[in-house]
KOLLO-589535 format. One line per 5 residues: number of its first residue (from 1); their letters; for each residue x, y, z of C-alpha. Coordinates in steps of 0.25 Angstrom, whole numbers, plus 5000, padded with zeros to 4 digits. Example, Ala and Ser with C-alpha at 12.3 -4.5 7.8 and 13.67 -1.06 7.14 Angstrom:
KOLLO-589535
1 = AS = 5049/4982/5031  5055/4996/5029 .
//
This chain:
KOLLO-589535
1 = XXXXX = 5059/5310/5419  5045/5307/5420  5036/5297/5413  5030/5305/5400  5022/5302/5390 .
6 = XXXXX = 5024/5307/5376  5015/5306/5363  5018/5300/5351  5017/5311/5343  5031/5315/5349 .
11 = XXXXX = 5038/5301/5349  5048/5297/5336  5043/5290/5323  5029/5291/5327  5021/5287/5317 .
16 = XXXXX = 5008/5296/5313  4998/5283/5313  5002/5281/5328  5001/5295/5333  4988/5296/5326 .
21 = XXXXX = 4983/5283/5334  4988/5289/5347  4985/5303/5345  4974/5303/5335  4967/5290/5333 .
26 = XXXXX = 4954/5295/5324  4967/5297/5313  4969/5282/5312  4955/5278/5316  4954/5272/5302 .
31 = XXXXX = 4967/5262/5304  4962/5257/5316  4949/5259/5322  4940/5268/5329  4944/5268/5341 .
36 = XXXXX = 4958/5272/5348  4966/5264/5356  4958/5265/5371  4957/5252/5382  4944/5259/5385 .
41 = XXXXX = 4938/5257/5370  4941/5242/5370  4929/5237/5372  4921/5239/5357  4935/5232/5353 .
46 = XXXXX = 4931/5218/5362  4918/5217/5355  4922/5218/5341  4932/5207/5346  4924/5198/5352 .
51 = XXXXX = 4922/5185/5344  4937/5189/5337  4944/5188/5348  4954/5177/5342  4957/5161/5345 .
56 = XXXXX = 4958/5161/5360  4958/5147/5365  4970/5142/5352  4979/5156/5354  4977/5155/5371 .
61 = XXXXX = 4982/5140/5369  4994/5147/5362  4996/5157/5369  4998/5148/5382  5007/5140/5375 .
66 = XXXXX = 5017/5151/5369  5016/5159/5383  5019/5147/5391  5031/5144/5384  5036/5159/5385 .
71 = XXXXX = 5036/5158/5399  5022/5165/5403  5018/5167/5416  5003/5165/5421  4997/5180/5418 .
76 = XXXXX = 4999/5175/5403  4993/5163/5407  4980/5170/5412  4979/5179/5401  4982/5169/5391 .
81 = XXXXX = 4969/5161/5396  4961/5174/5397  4963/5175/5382  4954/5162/5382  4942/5170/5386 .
86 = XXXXX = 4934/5177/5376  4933/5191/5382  4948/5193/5385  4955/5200/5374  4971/5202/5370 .
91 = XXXXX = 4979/5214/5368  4990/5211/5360  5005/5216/5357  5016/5210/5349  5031/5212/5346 .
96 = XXXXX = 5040/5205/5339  5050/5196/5347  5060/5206/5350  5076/5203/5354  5075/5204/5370 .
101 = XXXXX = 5060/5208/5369  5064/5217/5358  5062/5234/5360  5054/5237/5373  5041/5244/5364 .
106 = XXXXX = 5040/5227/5365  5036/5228/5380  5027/5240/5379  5020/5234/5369  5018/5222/5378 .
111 = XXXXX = 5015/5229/5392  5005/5238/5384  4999/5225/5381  4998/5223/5396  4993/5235/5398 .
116 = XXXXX = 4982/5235/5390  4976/5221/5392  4977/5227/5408  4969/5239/5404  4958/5230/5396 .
121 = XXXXX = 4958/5222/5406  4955/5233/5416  4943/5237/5408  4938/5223/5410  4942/5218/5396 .
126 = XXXXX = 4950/5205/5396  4963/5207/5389  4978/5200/5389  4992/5206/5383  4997/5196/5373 .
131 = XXXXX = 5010/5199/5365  5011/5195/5351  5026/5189/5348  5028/5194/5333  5037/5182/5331 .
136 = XXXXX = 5033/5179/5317  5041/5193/5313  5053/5190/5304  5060/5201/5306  5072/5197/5316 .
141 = XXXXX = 5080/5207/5315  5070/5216/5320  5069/5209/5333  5082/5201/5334  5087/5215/5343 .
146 = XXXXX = 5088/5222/5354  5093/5234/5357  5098/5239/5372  5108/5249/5378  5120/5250/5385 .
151 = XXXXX = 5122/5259/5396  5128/5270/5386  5114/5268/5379  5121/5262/5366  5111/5252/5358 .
156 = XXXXX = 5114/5239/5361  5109/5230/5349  5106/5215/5358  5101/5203/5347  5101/5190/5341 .
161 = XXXXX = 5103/5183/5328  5091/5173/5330  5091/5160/5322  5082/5162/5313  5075/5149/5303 .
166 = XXXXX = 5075/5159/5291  5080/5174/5287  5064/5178/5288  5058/5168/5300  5050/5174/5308 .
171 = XXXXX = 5057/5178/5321  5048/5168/5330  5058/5155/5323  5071/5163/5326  5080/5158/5337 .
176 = XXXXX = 5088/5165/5347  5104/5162/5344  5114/5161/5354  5119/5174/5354  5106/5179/5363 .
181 = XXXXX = 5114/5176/5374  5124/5188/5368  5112/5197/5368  5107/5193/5382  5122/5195/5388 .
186 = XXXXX = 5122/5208/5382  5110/5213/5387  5113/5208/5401  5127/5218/5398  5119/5230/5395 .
191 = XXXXX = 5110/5230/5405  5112/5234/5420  5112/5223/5431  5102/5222/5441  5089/5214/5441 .
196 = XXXXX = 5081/5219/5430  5093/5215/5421  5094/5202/5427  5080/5198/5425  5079/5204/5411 .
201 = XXXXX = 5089/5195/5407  5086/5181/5414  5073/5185/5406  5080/5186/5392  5090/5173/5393 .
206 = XXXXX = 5078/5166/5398  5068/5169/5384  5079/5172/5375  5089/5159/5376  5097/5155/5362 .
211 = XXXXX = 5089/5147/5352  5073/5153/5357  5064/5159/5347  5064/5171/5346  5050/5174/5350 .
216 = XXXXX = 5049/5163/5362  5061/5172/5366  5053/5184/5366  5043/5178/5371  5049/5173/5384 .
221 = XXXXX = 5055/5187/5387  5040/5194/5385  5035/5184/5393  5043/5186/5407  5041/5201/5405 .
226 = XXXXX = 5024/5201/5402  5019/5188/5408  5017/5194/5422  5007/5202/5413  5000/5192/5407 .
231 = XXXXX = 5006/5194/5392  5002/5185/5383  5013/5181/5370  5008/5176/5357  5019/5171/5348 .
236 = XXXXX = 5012/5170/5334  5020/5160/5329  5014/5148/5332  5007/5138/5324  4994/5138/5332 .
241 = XXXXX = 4995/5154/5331  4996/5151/5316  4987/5142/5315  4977/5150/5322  4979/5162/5314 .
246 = XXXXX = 4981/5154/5300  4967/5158/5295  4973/5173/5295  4984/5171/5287  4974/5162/5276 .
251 = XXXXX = 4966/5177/5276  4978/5184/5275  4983/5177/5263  4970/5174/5256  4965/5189/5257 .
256 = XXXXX = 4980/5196/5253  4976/5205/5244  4966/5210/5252  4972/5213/5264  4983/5217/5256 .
261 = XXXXX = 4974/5229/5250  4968/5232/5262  4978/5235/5269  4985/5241/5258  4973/5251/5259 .
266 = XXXXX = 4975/5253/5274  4990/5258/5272  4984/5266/5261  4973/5274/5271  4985/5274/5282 .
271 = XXXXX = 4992/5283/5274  4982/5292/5267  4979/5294/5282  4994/5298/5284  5000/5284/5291 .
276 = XXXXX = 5008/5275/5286  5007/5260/5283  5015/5253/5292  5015/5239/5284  5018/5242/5268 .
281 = XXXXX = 5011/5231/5261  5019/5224/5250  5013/5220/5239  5006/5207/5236  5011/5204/5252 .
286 = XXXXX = 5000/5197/5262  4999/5199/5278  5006/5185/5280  5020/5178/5280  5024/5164/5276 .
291 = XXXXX = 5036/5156/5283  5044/5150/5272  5056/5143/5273  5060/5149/5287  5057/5164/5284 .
296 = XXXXX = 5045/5172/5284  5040/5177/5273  5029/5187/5267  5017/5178/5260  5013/5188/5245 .
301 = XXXXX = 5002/5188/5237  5002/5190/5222  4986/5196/5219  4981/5188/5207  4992/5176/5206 .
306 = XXXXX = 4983/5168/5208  4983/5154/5217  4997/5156/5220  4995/5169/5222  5004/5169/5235 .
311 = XXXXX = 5018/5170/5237  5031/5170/5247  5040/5174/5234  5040/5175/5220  5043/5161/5221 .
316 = XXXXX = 5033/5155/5229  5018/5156/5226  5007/5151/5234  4993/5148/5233  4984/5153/5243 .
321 = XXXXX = 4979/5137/5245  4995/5135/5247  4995/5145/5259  4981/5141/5266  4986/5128/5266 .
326 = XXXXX = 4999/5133/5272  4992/5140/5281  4984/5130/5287  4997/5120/5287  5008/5130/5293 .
331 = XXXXX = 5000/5143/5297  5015/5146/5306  5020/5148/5292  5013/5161/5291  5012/5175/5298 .
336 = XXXXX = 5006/5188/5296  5011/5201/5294  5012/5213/5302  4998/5216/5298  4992/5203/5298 .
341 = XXXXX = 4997/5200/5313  4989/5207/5319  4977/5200/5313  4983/5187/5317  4984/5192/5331 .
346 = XXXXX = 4970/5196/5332  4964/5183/5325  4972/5175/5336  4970/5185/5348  4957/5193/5354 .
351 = XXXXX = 4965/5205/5353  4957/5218/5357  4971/5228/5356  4985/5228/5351  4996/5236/5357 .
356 = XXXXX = 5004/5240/5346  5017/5248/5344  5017/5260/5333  5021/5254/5321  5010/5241/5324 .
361 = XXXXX = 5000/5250/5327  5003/5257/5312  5000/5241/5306  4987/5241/5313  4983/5254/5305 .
366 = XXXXX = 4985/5244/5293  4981/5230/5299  4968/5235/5302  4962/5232/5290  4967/5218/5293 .
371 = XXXXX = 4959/5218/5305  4946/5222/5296  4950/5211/5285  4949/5201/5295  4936/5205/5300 .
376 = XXXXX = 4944/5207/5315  4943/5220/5324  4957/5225/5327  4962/5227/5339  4964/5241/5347 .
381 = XXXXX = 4978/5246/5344  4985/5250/5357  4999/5258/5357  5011/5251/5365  5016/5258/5376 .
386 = XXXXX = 5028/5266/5372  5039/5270/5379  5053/5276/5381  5060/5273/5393  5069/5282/5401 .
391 = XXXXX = 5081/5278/5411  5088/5285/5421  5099/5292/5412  5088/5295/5402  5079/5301/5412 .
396 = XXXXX = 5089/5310/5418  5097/5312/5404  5082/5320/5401  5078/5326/5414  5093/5334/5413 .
401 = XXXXX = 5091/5338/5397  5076/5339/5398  5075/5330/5389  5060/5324/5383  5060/5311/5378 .
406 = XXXXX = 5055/5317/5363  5070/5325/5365  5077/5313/5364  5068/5308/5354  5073/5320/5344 .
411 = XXXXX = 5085/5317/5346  5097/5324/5339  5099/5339/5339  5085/5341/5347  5090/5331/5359 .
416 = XXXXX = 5105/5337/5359  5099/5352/5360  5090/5348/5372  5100/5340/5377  5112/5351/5375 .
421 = XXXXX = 5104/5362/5379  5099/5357/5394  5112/5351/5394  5119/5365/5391  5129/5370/5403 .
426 = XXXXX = 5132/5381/5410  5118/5385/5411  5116/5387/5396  5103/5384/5397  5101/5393/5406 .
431 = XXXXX = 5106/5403/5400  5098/5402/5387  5085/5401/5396  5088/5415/5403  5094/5421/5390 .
436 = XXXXX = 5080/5417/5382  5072/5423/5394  5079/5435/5392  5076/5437/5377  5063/5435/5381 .
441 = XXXXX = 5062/5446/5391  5070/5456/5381  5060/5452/5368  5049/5455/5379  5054/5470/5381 .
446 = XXXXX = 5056/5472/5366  5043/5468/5363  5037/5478/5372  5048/5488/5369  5044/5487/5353 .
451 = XXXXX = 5030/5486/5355  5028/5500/5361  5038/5506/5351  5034/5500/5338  5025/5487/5337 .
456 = XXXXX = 5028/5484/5324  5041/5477/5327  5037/5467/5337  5037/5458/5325  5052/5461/5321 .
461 = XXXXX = 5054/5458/5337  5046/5444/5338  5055/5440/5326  5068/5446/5331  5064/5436/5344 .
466 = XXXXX = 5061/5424/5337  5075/5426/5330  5083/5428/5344  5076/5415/5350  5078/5408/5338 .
471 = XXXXX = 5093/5409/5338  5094/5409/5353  5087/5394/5351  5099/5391/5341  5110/5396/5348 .
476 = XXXXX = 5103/5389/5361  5102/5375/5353  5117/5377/5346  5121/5379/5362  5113/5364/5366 .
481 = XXXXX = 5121/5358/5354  5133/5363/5358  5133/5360/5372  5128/5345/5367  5142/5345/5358 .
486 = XXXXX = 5149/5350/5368  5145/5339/5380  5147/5324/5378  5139/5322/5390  5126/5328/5382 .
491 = XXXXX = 5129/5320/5370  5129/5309/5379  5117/5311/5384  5110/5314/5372  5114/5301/5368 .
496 = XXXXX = 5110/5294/5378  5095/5297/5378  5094/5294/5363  5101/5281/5363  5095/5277/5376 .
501 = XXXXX = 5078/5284/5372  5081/5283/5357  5090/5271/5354  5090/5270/5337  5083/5285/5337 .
506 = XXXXX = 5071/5277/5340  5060/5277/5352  5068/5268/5362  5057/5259/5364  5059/5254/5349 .
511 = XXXXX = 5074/5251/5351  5077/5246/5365  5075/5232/5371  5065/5231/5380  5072/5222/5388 .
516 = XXXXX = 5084/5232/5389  5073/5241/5396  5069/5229/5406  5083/5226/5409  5086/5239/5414 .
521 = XXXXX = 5073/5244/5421  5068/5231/5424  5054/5222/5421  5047/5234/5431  5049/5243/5419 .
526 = XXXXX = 5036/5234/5411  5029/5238/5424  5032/5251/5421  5028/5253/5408  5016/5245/5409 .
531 = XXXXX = 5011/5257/5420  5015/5266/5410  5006/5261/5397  4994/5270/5396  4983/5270/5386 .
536 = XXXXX = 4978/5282/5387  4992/5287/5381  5000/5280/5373  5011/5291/5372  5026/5285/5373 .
541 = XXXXX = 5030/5287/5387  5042/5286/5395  5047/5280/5408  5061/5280/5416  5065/5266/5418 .
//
């Protein structure tokens, strides 16, 4: 099957705000600027950032340091000191620290990253990929899988427990437990032999050992998969990020109510326009989070209480004197929240353009007005690259049914009646063509018969007609279902595509283990899809691995 691109419009769950940006950007304007995602229209973008363009020569220093120790090699290096000068700009992606690298979306965002900052680059603007580790998510279970397949394409749900400090720590304090090996074992079990399996997992013993963070785990792995591109990791929790990005967290805080209502307003314009608001504001919450006692938890803020107007429960009140000075003492102990980071990122890096994934761009419908609180121009939103990946049995499993990817996408009766009708045997299908052809040729002759005799009733006849192929089309789609119930080997088959292209009834690229992909295709697959990532389209696309 050749490669092919499909539009958004057609692919599952799409939400409106995304297919608007795609497909008509003057829509959503409003929510996040004039102008549409373009590398040609960069440049007004590195004027409005110039003299913004973050804390260089303190967040290099880090950098080098947290790169070093994940193993970099001396592309990240270069790139890393190219940040030190003031016309080079970054484009930034993030994940959280997935199980094994977590779903493979994880590496398109990354090599869309690549691909970007190559093709600013090209248009003579300095620009390095840099990967933001969401390692201050507390939301372990969310990460703490992933999921593969057997040869029969069952689901194969691979994890670890983690030892974590608190039931809420954030996922950058948890500790791989001994029962990684397990997982690694069983991955090896699942994949075929041969060198891409071999080098897949040397890589994942040699980030992932018992009793690593999780984060410096995850970090390792994306490390021997992107440094040979230059990527660039930032995990944000660090003291010196913290403290760098403390007076953010002061303004956050101190202006609560504010935010709170602007923001408030944004979800309100989002839907009036017809979207959604993908963050739902609780009431009397502020954009940060506080560590206490070993979990992390959401910081309040009661309008009108007065001094100790702040608080972690009803318990616990602070005054906003209390939390400067906590601030200032142990900035680690706080973090923002989904529409806060990306402030933070951009107080810290000279970001001129975010890669981000559907639901992330959605957040940055609403964290606009953020960007405007903060006096900072926001970034231009780029779409991942997004992809479902085809093998050998899938390929040849479509080719025979005539299947499109959107086919198996439906699913259920639509996919048994495409698949149960080319499958049909004893040239039934055939026969059904000829049969229809025939009717044709007969409606044909009694429509030039009636019109000479009495035009009048060529209605009567169009309608007679439509009634014919309407129950031919019945009886046609009872036969597919038949012939599905009748042959194992079809409902096999069906089967197969869905676990294997729609595993959960979702998009594949949401639900498989990128390194599952790597481990069967090999590390020439990133190559592969790094050619692929076009952005003059951003449709979902396929490739055969």
């Amino acid at each position: 099957m050749p490669p092919s691109s499909i539009s958004y419009t057609r692919v599952p769950k799409t939400s409106t705000i995304l297919a608007d940006y795609l497909y008509h950007y003057e829509r959503v304007a409003p929510f996040y600027g004039d102008q549409p995602p373009d590398v040609s229209a960069v440049t007004a973008l590195t004027e409005r950032l110039r003299g913004s363009d973050g804390r260089r020569r303190e967040v290099a220093q880090v950098l080098l340091r947290q790169n070093r120790a994940f193993g970099c090699g001396p592309e990240t290096v270069r790139n890393i000191e190219r940040l030190l000068e003031a016309g080079t700009f970054a484009v930034v992606t993030g994940q959280q620290a997935g199980f094994f690298s977590g779903p493979v979306f994880t590496l398109y965002k990354a090599l869309t990253a690549v691909k970007l900052a190559e093709s600013l680059r090209r248009r003579g603007f300095e620009a390095v990929p840099i990967f933001w580790l969401a390692s201050e998510d507390h939301d372990l279970e969310e990460v703490a899988q992933a999921n593969v397949l057997t040869d029969a394409d069952e689901l194969v749900v691979l994890g670890d427990p983690g030892e974590r400090p608190g039931p809420q720590s954030s996922v950058g304090y948890v500790k791989l437990s001994p029962g990684v090996g397990s997982a690694l074992e069983r991955l090896e079990s699942l994949l075929p032999p041969g060198e891409s399996r071999d080098r897949l997992l040397a890589d994942l013993r040699a980030s992932y050992p018992a009793g690593e963070t999780w984060p410096r785990a995850f970090g390792r792995f994306m490390t021997r998969l992107f440094t040979r591109w230059g990527v660039v990791l930032l995990d944000p929790l660090d003291e010196e990020i913290h403290r760098l990005s403390a007076h953010l967290y002061l303004e956050a805080i101190s202006r609560a109510d504010e935010l709170r209502r602007l923001l408030s307003e944004r979800s309100r314009e989002l839907i009036k326009a017809g979207y959604h608001a993908q963050v739902h504001l609780v009431e009397n919450s502020t954009l940060v989070f506080m560590e206490r006692e070993g979990s992390r938890r959401p910081l309040h803020h009661r309008d009108g209480r007065g001094e100790k107007g702040y608080f972690l429960s009803e318990e616990e009140d602070l005054s906003l004197a209390e939390l400067r000075a906590k601030v200032q003492a142990q900035p680690l102990i706080f973090s923002p929240n989904v529409l806060l980071r990306p402030a933070v990122q951009d107080c810290l890096l000279p970001t001129i353009a975010y890669i981000a994934g559907p639901s992330e761009l959605a957040y940055f419908g609403q964290a606009q007005v953020l960007y405007n609180a903060f006096g900072r121009p926001m970034p231009m939103i780029f779409p991942r690259g997004a992809f479902t990946l085809l093998d050998a049995r899938c390929r040849r499993l479509m080719e025979k049914y005539r299947l499109l990817l959107e086919d198996v996408w439906q699913g259920g009766a639509h996919l048994s009646q495409k698949i149960g009708a080319a499958g049909l045997a004893e040239g039934w299908t055939a026969r059904f063509e000829e049969n229809e052809q025939e009717l044709n040729r007969i409606m044909e002759r009694l429509h030039a018969d009636i019109e000479s005799l009495d035009p009048t009733l060529l209605g009567a006849l169009r309608r007679t007609e439509e009634k014919i192929k309407y129950q031919v089309e019945r009886l046609k789609s009872k036969v597919s279902r038949a012939a599905l119930e009748r042959s194992e080997l079809l409902r096999r088959h069906q089967e197969m595509l869905q676990r294997f292209l729609t595993p959960r009834h979702n998009l594949q690229e949401r639900e498989i283990s990128g390194a599952y992909f790597l481990g069967r295709a090999g590390y020439e697959l990133l190559d592969r899809l790094l050619e692929r990532i076009d952005f003059d389209s951003f449709d979902h696309q396929t490739l055969d691995i």
